[in-house]
FIZA-333149 format. One record per residue (C-alpha): residue in three letters; x, z negated, y. Coordinates in steps of 0.05 Angstrom, whole numbers, plus 5000, padded with zeros to 4 digits. Layout:
N
ALAXZY ...
***
This chain:
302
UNK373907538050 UNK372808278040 UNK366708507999 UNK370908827955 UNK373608247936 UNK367407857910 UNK364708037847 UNK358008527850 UNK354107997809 UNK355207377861 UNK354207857927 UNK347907987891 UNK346007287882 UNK348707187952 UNK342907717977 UNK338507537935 UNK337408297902 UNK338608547836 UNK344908967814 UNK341109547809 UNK339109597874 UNK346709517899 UNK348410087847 UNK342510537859 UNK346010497938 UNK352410667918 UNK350111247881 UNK345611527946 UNK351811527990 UNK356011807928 UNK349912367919 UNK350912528002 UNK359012477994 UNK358413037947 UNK353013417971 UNK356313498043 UNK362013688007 UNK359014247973 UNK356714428044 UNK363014508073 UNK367014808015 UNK361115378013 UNK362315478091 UNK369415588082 UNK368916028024 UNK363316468061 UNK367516428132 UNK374716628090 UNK371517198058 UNK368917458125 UNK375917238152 UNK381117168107 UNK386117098172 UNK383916458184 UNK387815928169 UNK386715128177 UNK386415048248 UNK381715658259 UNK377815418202 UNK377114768228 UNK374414998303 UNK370215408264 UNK365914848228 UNK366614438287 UNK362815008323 UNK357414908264 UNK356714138294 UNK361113948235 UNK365013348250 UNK371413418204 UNK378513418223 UNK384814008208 UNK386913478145 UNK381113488109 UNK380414198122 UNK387214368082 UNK385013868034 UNK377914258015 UNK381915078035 UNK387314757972 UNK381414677931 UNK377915267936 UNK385315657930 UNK385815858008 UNK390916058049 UNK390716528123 UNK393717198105 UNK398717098171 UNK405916918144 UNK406516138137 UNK406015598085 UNK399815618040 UNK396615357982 UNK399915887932 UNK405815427914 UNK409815437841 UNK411814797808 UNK418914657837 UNK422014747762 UNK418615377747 UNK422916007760 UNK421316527819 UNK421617277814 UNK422517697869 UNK417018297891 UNK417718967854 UNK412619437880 UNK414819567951 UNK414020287959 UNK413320437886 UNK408221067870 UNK404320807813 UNK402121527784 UNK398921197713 UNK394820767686 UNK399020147658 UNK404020227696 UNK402819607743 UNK397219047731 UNK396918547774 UNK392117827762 UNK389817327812 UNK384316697819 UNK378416587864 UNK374316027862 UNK365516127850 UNK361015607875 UNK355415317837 UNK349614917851 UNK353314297826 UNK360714377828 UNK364815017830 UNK368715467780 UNK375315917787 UNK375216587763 UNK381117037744 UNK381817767731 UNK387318217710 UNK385818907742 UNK390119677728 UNK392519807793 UNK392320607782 UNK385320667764 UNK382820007800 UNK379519777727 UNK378719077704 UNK381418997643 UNK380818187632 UNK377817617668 UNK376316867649 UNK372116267685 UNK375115607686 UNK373014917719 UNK380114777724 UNK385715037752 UNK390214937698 UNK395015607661 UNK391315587594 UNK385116047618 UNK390516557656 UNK394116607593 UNK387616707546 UNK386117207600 UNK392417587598 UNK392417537514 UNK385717907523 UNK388218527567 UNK394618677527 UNK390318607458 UNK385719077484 UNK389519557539 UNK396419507511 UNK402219287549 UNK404519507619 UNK410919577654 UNK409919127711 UNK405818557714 UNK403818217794 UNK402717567804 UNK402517047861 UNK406616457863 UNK401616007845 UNK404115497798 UNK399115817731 UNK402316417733 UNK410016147746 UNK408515717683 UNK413215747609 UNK406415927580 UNK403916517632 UNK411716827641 UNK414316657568 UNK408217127543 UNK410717687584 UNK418417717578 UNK416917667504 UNK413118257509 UNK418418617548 UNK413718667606 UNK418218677680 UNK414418047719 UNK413618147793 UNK411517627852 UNK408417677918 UNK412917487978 UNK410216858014 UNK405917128072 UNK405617918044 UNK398117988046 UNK398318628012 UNK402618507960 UNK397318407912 UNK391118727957 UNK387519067904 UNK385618547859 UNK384118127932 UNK379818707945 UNK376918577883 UNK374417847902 UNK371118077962 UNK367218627927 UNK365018117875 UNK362717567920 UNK359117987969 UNK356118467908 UNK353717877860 UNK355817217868 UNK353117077938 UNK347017537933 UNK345417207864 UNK347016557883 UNK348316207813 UNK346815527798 UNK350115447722 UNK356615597693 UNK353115957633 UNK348416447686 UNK354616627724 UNK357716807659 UNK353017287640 UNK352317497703 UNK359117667717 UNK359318007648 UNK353618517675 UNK357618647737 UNK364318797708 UNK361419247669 UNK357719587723 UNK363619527759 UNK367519897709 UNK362720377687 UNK358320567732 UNK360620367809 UNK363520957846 UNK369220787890 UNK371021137947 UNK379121047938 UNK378721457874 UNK375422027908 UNK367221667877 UNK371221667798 UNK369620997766 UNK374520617741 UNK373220677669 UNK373621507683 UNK380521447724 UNK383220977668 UNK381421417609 UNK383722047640 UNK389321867680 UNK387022307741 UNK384522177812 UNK388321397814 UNK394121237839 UNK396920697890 UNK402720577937 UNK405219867972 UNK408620028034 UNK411719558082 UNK408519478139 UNK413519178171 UNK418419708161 UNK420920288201 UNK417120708145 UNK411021018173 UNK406621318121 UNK400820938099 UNK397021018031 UNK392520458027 UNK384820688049 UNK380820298093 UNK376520078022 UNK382819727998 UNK383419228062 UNK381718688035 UNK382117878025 UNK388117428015 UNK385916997951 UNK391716667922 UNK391816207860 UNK394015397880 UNK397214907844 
***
């Protein structure tokens, strides 16, 4: 007969041990489950925000290489957690829920000339010492600015919509709003809020990696600025951290794509911003992204 299928107390009086000792076992190999599991999902995060053209196989080689013995399913399992996908065309993690409606990509070769004209949100996911968060951010695509962001240990709508309730109470409304097709932001609750506002909803195309690059950008500055330098252990240290670096961020961190303006200065002003989505894949030939905005595929997950 299987174990399983004897009672704890009379395999204990079988061995001659206590139940605590049998308990105090299971929670050892529980403590190492999770532990190595923290291991590999900080790996992956680290490795996908060095390469964020990786996908599952190249991920999986990778930890291999780091004498990891895991195999390409468990790898997809742990990339859906932490909201992963390669930024080569293909299925990823980004999914919507199969009743929620789909809206097609807006901002193909659009000029965005002012500030609230386009915003765009996505999610990333923080590690902590014990467990992990997801953080999302609404940024201004003209002047680069962050105008919202929320941390969550969930990946549920609620926090996107408290998120996006915060921008338009405090920035106003814009014409345009970019999402992925991640199931939070193709929700009744995350949509509804914006076509009652009269706000035009736009979706990245599965497998356009720059259909939403600046706020991917904006992970990879984040992580490589704070987070991993920092290296926080609590949910309420990473929130106030986070709140220090959004407002340096904002306030007081040149960038190079609006000619060393901050954000906050290109916002207010409504000079020296500006942004342009052209397809690569096109016969068009201009480009207007700068080598600063080349950044990270992050989408949300179901």
């Amino acid at each position: 007969m299987p174990d399983e299928a004897i009672a704890v107390s009379t395999q204990c009086k079988l061995l001659a041990i206590t139940r605590s000792v049998v308990y105090a076992h299971k929670k050892r190999q529980q403590d190492t489950v999770d532990e190595d599991e923290g291991l590999l999902l900080r790996l992956l995060d680290e490795e996908y925000t060095r390469h964020p053209f990786y996908g599952t196989r190249r991920m999986t080689q990778y930890l291999r290489g780091l004498g990891h013995f895991i195999n390409r399913k468990r790898v997809q399992r742990l990339m859906q957690t932490l909201g992963l996908s390669g930024m080569a065309p293909g299925p990823n993690t980004s999914k919507p829920h199969p009743q929620h409606t789909l809206y097609p990509y807006l901002l193909r070769g659009v000029d965005v000339i002012a500030p609230n004209q386009v915003w765009s949100t996505d999610i990333t996911y923080i590690r902590l010492l014990h467990g992990f968060v997801y953080l999302v951010a609404i940024i201004d695509w003209y002047s680069r600015k962050v105008l919202a962001w929320r941390l969550s240990n969930t990946m549920d709508a609620g926090f996107c919509v408290d998120c996006l309730e915060e921008a338009i109470k405090n920035y106003g409304l814009p014409k345009i709003f970019n999402t992925d097709q991640g199931s939070q932001f193709t929700s009744d609750s995350f949509t509804g809020m914006l076509i009652e506002q009269g706000i035009t909803l736009s979706m990245d195309g599965r497998g356009r990696a720059l259909d939403n690059i600046f706020v991917e950008r904006l992970w990879r500055t984040v992580k490589y600025e704070d987070v991993y330098l920092k290296g926080y252990e609590t949910l309420p240290t990473l929130l106030l951290g986070l709140t220090d670096y959004f407002l340096f961020y904002n306030g007081e961190r040149r960038h190079q794509s609006l000619g060393y303006a901050t954000p906050n200065a290109v916002y207010l002003t409504a000079t020296g911003g500006g942004a342009k989505i052209v397809d690569r894949f096109s016969s068009e030939r201009e480009v207007t992204l700068p080598a600063e905005e080349l950044g990270q595929r992050q989408p949300a997950a179901v």
